[in-house]
C-alpha positions as CSV (number, residue, x, y, z in Angstrom):
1,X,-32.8,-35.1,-63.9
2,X,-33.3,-32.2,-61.2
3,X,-31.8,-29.1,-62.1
4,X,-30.0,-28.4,-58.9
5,X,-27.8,-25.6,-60.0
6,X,-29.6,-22.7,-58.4
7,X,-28.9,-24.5,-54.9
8,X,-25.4,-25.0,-55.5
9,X,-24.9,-21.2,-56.5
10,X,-22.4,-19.0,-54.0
11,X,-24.3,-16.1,-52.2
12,X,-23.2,-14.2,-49.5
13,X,-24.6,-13.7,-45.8
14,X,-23.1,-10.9,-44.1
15,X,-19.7,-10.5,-45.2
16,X,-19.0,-14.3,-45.5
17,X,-19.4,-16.1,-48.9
18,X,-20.9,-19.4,-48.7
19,X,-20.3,-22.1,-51.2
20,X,-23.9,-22.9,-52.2
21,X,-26.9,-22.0,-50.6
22,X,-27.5,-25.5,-48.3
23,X,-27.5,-24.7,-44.9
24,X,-28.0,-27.6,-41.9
25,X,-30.5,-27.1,-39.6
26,X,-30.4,-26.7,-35.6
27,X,-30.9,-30.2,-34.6
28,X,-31.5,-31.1,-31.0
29,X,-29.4,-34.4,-30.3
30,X,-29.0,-34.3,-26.9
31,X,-25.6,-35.9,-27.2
32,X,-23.4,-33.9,-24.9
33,X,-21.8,-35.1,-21.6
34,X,-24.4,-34.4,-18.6
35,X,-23.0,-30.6,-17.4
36,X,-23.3,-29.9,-21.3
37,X,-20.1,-29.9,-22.3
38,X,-19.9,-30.9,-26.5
39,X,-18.2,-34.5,-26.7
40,X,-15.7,-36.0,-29.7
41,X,-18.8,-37.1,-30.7
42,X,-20.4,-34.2,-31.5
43,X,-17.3,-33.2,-33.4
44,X,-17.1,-35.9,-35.4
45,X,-20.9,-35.7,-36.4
46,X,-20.6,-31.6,-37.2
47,X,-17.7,-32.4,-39.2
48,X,-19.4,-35.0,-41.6
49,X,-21.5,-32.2,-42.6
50,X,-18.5,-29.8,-43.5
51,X,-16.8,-32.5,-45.2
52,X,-20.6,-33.2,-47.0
53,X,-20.0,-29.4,-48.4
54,X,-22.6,-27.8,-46.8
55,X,-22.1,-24.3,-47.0
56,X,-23.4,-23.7,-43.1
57,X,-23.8,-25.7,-40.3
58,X,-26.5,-24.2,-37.9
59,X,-25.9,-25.9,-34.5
60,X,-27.9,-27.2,-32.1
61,X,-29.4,-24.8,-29.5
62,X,-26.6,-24.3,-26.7
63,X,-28.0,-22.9,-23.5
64,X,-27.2,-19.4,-22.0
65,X,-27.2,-19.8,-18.2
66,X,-27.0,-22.6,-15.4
67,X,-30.5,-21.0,-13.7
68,X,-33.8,-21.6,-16.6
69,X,-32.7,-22.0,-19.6
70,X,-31.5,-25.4,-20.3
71,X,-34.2,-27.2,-22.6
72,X,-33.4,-31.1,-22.1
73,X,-31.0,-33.3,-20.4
74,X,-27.6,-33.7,-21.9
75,X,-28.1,-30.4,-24.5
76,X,-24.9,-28.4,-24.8
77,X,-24.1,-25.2,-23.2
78,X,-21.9,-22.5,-23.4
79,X,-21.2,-21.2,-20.1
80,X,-18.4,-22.5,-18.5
81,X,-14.9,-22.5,-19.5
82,X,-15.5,-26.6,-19.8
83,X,-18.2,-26.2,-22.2
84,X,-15.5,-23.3,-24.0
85,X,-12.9,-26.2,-24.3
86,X,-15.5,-28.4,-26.1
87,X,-16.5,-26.1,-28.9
88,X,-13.4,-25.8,-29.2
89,X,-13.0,-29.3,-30.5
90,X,-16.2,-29.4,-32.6
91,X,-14.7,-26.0,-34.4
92,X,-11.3,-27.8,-34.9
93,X,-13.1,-30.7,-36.5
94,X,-15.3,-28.3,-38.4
95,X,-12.2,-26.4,-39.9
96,X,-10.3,-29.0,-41.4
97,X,-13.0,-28.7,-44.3
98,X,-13.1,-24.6,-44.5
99,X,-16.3,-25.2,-43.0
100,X,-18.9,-22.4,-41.8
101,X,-20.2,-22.7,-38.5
102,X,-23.1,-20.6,-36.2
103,X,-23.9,-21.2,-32.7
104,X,-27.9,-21.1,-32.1
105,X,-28.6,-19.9,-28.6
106,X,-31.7,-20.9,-26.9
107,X,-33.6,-20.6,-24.0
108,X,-36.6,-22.8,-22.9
109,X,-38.6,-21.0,-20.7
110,X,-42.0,-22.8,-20.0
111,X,-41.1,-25.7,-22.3
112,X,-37.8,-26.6,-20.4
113,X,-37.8,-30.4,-19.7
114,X,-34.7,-30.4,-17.5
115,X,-34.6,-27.8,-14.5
116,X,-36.6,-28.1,-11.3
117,X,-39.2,-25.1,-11.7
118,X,-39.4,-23.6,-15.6
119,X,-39.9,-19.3,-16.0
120,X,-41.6,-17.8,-18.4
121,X,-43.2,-14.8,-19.4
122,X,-46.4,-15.2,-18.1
123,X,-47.7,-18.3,-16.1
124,X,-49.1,-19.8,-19.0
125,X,-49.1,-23.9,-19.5
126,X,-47.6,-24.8,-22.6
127,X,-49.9,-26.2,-24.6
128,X,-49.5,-30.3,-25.6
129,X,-46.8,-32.6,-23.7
130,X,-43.5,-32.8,-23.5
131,X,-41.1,-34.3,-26.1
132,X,-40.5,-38.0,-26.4
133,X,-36.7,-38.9,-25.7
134,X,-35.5,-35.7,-24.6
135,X,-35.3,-35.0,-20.8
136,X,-36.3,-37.1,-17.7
137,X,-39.9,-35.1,-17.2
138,X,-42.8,-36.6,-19.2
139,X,-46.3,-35.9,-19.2
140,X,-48.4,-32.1,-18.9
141,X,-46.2,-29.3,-18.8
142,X,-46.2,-27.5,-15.3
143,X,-47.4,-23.9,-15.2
144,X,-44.0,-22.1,-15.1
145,X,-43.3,-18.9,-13.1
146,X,-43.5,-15.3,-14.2
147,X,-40.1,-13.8,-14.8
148,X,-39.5,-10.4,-12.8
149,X,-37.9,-7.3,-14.9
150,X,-34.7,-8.0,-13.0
151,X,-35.4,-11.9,-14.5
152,X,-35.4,-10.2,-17.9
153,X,-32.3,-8.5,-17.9
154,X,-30.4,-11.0,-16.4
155,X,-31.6,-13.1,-19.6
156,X,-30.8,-10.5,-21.9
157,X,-27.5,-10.4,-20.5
158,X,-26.8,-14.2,-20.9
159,X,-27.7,-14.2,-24.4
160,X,-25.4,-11.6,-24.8
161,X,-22.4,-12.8,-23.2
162,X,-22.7,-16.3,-24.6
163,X,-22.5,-14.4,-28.3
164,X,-19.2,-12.8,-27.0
165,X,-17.8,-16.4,-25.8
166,X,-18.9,-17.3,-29.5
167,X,-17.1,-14.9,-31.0
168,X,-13.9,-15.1,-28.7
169,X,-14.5,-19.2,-29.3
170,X,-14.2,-18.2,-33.3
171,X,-17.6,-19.3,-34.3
172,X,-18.8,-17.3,-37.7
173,X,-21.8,-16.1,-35.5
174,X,-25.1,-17.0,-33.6
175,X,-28.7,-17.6,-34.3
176,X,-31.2,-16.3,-31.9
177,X,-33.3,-18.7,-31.3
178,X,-36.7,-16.6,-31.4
179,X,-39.4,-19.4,-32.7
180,X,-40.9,-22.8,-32.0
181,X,-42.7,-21.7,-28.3
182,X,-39.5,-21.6,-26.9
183,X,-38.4,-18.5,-24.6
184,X,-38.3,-15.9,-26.9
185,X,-41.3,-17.0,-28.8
186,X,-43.0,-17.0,-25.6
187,X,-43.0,-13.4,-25.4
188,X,-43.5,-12.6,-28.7
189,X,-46.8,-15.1,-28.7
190,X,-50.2,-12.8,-27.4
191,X,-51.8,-15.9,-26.0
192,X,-48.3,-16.8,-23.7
193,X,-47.1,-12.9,-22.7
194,X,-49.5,-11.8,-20.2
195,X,-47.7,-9.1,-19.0
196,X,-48.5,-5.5,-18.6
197,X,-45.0,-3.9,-18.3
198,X,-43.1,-2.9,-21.3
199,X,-42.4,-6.4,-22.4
200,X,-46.0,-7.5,-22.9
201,X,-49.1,-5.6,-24.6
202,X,-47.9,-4.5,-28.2
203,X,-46.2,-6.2,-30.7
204,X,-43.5,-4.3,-30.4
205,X,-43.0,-4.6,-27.0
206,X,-43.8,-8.4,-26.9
207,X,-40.3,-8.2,-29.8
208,X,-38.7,-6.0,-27.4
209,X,-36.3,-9.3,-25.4
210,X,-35.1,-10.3,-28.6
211,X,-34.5,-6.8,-30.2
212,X,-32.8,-5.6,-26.7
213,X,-30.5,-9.1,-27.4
214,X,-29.9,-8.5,-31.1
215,X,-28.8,-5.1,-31.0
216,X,-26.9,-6.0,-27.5
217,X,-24.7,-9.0,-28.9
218,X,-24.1,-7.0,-32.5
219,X,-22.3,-4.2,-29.8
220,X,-20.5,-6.7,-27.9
221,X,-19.5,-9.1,-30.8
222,X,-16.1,-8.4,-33.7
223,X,-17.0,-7.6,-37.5
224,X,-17.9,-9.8,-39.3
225,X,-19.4,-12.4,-36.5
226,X,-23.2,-12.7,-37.7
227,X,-25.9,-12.1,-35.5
228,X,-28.7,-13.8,-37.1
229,X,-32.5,-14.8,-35.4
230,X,-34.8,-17.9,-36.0
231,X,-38.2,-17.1,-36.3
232,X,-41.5,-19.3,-36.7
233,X,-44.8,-19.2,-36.8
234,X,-45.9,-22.8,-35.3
235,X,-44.8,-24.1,-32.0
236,X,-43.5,-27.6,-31.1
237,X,-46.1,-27.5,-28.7
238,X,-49.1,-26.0,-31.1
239,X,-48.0,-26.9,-34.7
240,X,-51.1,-25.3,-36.5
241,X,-50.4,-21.8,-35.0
242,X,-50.5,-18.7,-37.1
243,X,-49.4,-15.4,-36.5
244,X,-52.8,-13.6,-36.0
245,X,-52.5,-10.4,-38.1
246,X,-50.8,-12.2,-41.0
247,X,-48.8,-9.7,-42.8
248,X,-49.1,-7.1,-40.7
249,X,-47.3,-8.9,-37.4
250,X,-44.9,-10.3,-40.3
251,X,-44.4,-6.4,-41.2
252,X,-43.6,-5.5,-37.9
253,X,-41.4,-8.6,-36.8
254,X,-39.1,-8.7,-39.5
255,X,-38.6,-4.8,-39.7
256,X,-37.7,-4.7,-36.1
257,X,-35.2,-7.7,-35.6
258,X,-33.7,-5.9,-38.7
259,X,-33.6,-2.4,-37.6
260,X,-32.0,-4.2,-34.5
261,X,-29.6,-5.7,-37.0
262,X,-30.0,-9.2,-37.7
263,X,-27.9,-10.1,-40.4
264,X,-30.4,-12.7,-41.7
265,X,-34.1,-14.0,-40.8
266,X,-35.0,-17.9,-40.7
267,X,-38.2,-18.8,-40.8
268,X,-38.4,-22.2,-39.5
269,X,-41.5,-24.5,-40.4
270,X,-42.8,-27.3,-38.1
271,X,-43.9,-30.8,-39.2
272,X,-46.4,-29.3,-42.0
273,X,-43.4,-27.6,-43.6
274,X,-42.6,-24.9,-46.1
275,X,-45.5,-25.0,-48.1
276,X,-47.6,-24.7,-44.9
277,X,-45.7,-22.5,-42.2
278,X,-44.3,-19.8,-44.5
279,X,-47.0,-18.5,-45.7
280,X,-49.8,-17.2,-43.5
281,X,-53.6,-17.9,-43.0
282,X,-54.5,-16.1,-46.3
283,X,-51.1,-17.5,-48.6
284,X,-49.2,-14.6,-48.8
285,X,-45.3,-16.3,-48.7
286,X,-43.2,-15.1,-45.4
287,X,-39.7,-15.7,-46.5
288,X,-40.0,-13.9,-50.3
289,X,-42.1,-10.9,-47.8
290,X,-39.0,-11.1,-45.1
291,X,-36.5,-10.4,-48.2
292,X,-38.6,-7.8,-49.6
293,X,-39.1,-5.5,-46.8
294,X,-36.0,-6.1,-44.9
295,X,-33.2,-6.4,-47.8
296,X,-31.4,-9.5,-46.0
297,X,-30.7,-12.9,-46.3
298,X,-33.4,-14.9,-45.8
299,X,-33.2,-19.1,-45.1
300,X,-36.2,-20.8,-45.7
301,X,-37.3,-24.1,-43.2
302,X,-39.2,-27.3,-43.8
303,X,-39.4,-30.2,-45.8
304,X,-37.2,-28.6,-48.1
305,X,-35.2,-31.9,-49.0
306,X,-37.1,-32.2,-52.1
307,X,-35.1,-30.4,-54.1
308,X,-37.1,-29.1,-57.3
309,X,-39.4,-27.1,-54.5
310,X,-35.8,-25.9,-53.1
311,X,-34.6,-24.9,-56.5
312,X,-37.6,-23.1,-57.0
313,X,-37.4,-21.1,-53.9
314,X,-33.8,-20.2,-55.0
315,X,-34.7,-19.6,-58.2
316,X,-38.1,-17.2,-58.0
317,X,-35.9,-15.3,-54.8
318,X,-38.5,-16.5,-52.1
319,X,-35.0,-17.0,-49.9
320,X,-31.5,-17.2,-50.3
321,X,-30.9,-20.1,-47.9
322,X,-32.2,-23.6,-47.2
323,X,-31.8,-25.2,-44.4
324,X,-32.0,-28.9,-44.5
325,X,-33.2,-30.7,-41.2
326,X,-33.9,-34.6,-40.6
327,X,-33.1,-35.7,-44.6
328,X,-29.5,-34.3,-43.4
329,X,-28.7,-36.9,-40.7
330,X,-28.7,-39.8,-43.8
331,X,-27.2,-37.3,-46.3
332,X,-24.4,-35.2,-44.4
333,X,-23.0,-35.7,-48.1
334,X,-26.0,-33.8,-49.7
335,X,-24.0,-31.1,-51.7
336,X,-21.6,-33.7,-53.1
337,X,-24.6,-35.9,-53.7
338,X,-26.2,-32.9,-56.0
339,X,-22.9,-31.9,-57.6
340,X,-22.3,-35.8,-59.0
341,X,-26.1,-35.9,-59.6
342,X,-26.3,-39.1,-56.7
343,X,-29.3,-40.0,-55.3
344,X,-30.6,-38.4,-51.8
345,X,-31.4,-40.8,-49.0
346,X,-35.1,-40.7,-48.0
347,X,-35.4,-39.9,-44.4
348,X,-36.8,-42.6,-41.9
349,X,-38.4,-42.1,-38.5
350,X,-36.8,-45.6,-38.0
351,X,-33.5,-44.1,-37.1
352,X,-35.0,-42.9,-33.7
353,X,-36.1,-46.3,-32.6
354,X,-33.0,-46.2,-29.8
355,X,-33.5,-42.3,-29.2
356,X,-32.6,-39.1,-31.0
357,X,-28.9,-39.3,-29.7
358,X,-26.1,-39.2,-32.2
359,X,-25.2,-42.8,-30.5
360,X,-28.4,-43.9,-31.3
361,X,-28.0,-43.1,-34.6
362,X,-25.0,-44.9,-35.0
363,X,-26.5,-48.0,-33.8
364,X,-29.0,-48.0,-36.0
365,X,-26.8,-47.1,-39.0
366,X,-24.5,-50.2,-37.4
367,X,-27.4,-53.1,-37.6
368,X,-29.2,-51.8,-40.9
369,X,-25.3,-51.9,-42.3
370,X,-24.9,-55.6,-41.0
């Protein structure tokens, strides 16, 4: 029988205490109404997981302005006071269980799917082609624009204000959505920041958009609203990439988002998973590296369903978090499953066959039930 009490421990993040250490992952659905406003839905589906007893929910990425940075058709947003008024009804549905809730915010930049002319740092074409099921473009990416300074600080700004509406809204924070080749990730990534100003060239400067926006939205946001940032090394749209100095870009990335004060780092993993993506090219482990240097919470990504490797992580202090992705959407019980010692669900790509919408799920769920 797994051991699964290291998993189900309390730890804290921030000021909050969280019942045990599993945390559900961002996942894009691309269930809300067509202006992104969050549907009943999307309540209802949040809520399963708070009722489940996880001791986070992580949403979906929302997007911070009606000009760039909408990903996909029919994501949620949080920028009008219609979008406002449904969060409001996901965080009702979330609250009947005590539950925990951040708001990821995200902006696509080159990779966005949805509006008529992507920006980006640089004009750079993404890598790969765009997502099955999720927008109405298909096929190469375009080469996007380049951003202006003015471009930049308008962005910052977004970000920013969309934390406050977050905080106002009474989300328990935001994630900063700072991996996977979207926006932020863009600038950060040598081979897709081309610039020569003060947000391209060094490191440091590539980090500088998402520093400006953590410290920005820690100003503008209440005690004790989190402010935490998603980071990866792989891209949806290049899944074998590595950060090129290893350690030493790992050094510099966490310190800064944390001297900017993130209140917790995690480091997602694509398809290849924990035991690929957080370590670099020569093995040394990112998430144990990221709690070292930095002293915070740390959530670990990827694959992480089976749960000896997640005790383990727990366990030897290589995070204090794991976030639990696809194996969720059949086990939105997955805490009570542990506690009673039931068995987990194994995750199917057949529950996509009608599309990665939460309706689609249901379908599926509806004729594999009959």
């Amino acid at each position: 029988m797994t051991d699964t009490k290291p998993i189900l421990t309390p730890c804290t993040i921030g000021t909050h205490t969280l019942q045990n250490r599993l945390v559900l992952a961002p996942m894009s659905r691309a269930s809300a109404l067509d202006d992104g406003t969050p549907t009943q839905n999307m309540a209802d589906y949040y809520a399963e997981f708070a009722e489940g007893g996880y001791g986070l929910l992580i949403t979906e990425g929302a997007f911070v302005d009606d000009l760039y940075s909408q990903c996909y058709s029919n994501q949620p947003g949080l920028t009008t006071h219609t979008h406002e008024k449904g969060w409001e009804t996901v965080l009702d549905a979330v609250r009947r269980d005590d539950g925990k809730i951040i708001l990821q915010l995200i902006h696509a930049g080159a990779v966005s799917q949805h509006v008529p002319k992507a920006f980006a740092p640089s004009p750079v074409r993404p890598k790969g082609e765009m997502l099955q099921g999720y927008g109405y473009k298909q096929g190469a990416y375009e080469v996007p624009g380049e951003l202006t300074l003015k471009d930049i600080e308008d962005i910052e700004t977004a970000f920013v204000e969309t934390a406050r509406a977050a905080d106002r809204l009474g989300f328990d924070g935001v994630e900063i959505h700072c991996a996977n080749g979207y926006l932020l990730d863009q600038f950060l990534t040598p081979e897709t920041n081309l610039r020569a100003d003060h947000y391209g060239g060094s490191l440091t400067n590539r980090l500088r958009i998402t520093t400006n926006i953590i410290e920005r939205a820690q100003t503008a946001t209440s005690k004790p609203f989190l402010v935490g940032v998603r980071l990866s090394q792989a891209k949806a749209t290049d899944q074998d990439y590595f950060w090129e100095n290893g350690l030493d870009d790992a050094r510099e990335i966490f310190t800064g988002v944390a001297k900017a004060g993130a209140d917790y780092i995690h480091l997602a993993s694509e398809k290849n998973g924990y035991a690929y993506h957080s370590l670099t090219r020569d093995g040394d482990n990112l998430t144990a590296f990221a709690k070292t240097i930095t002293g915070l919470p740390v959530i670990a990504n990827g694959g992480l369903q089976d749960m000896n490797l997640a005790n383990e992580i727990i366990s030897n202090e290589q995070a204090d978090f794991i976030s639990i992705g696809k194996a969720a959407l059949l086990n939105p019980d997955l805490p009570k499953r542990l506690q009673a010692n039931l068995p987990i669900r194994d995750f199917t790509f057949e529950m996509f066959q009608y599309g990665v919408t939460i309706e689609a799920q249901q379908r599926w769920e509806m004729e594999k039930a009959a």
